[in-house]
C-alpha positions as CSV (number, residue, x, y, z in Angstrom):
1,X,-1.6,2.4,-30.0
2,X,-4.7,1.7,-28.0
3,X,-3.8,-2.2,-27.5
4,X,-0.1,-1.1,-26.3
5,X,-1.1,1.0,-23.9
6,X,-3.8,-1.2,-22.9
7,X,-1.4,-4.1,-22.5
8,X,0.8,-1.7,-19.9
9,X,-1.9,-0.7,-17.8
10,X,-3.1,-4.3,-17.2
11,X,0.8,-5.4,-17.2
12,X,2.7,-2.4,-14.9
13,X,1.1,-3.7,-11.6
14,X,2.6,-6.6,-11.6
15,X,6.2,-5.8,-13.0
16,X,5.5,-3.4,-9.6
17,X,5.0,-6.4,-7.9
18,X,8.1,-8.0,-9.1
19,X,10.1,-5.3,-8.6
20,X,9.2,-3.6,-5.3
21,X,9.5,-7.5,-3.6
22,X,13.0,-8.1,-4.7
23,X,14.3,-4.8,-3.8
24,X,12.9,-5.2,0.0
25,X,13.0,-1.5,0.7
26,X,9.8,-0.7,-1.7
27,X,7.6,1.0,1.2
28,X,9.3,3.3,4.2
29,X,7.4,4.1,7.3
30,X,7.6,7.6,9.7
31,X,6.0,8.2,12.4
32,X,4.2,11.1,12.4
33,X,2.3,11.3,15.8
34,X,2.3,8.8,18.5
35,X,0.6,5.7,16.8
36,X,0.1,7.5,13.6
37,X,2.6,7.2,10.3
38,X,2.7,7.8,6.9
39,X,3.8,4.9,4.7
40,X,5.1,6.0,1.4
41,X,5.1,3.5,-1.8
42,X,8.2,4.5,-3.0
43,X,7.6,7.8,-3.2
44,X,4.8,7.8,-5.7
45,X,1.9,8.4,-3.1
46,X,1.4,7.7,0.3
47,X,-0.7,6.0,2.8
48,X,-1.7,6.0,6.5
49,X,-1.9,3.8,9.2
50,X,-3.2,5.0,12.4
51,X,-3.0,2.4,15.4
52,X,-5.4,2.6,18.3
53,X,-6.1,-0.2,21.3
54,X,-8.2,-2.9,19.9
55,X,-7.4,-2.5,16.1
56,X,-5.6,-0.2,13.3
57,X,-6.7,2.1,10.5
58,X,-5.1,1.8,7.2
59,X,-6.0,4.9,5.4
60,X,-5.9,4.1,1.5
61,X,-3.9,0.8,0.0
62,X,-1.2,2.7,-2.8
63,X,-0.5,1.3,-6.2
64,X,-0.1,-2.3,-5.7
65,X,3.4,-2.0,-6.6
66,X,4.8,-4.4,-3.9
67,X,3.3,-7.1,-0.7
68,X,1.4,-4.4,1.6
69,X,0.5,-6.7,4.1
70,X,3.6,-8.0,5.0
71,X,4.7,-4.3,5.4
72,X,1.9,-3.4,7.6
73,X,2.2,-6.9,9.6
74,X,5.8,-5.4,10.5
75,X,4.1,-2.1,11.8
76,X,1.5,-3.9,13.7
77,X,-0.1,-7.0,14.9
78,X,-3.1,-5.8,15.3
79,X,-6.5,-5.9,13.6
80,X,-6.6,-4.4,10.6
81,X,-9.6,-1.6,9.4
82,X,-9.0,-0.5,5.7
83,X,-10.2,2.7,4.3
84,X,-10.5,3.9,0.7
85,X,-10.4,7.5,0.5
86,X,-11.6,7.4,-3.1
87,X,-11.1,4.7,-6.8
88,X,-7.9,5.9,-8.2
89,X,-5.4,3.5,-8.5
90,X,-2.6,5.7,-6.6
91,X,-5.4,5.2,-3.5
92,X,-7.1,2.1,-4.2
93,X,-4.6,0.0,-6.4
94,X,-4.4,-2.8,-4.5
95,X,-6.5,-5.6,-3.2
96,X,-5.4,-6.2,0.7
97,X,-6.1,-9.5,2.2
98,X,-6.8,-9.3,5.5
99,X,-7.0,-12.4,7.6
């Protein structure tokens, strides 16, 4: 039992992956506040991403499920600043390349 479910954990964030970038509609967006919105991964947990002059704030990077940065590139162009709010993987699932 403890190999099975150690085989799923390693193998459910990229069947996420798979998943959530061939459906296209994995992550939603809504505005909040002027420059502020909440970005939900599909429902499971959400995220933040607060833009200012020079640079945004992305508040916490969700499960990993599906391409982040290509979201976020589609909500701004700017600069990116990434905050972790804490290690679970609902927060901090995800590895976001910034470049």
């Amino acid at each position: 039992m403890g190999k099975i479910l150690i085989f799923i954990l390693i193998c459910l964030p990229a069947f996420g992956r798979i998943v959530g970038q061939s459906t296209g509609t994995w992550f939603t967006a809504e505005e909040i506040s002027p420059e502020v919105m909440v970005i939900s991964d599909h429902g499971a947990d959400n995220m933040y991403l607060i833009v200012g002059n020079d640079s945004a704030l992305l508040v916490d990077t969700g499960l990993g499920s599906a391409d982040l940065a290509s979201y976020v590139k589609k909500l701004t162009s700017k600069p990116l600043i990434i905050v972790i709010t804490h290690g679970h993987p609902d927060h901090a699932g995800f590895e976001l390349s910034v470049q």
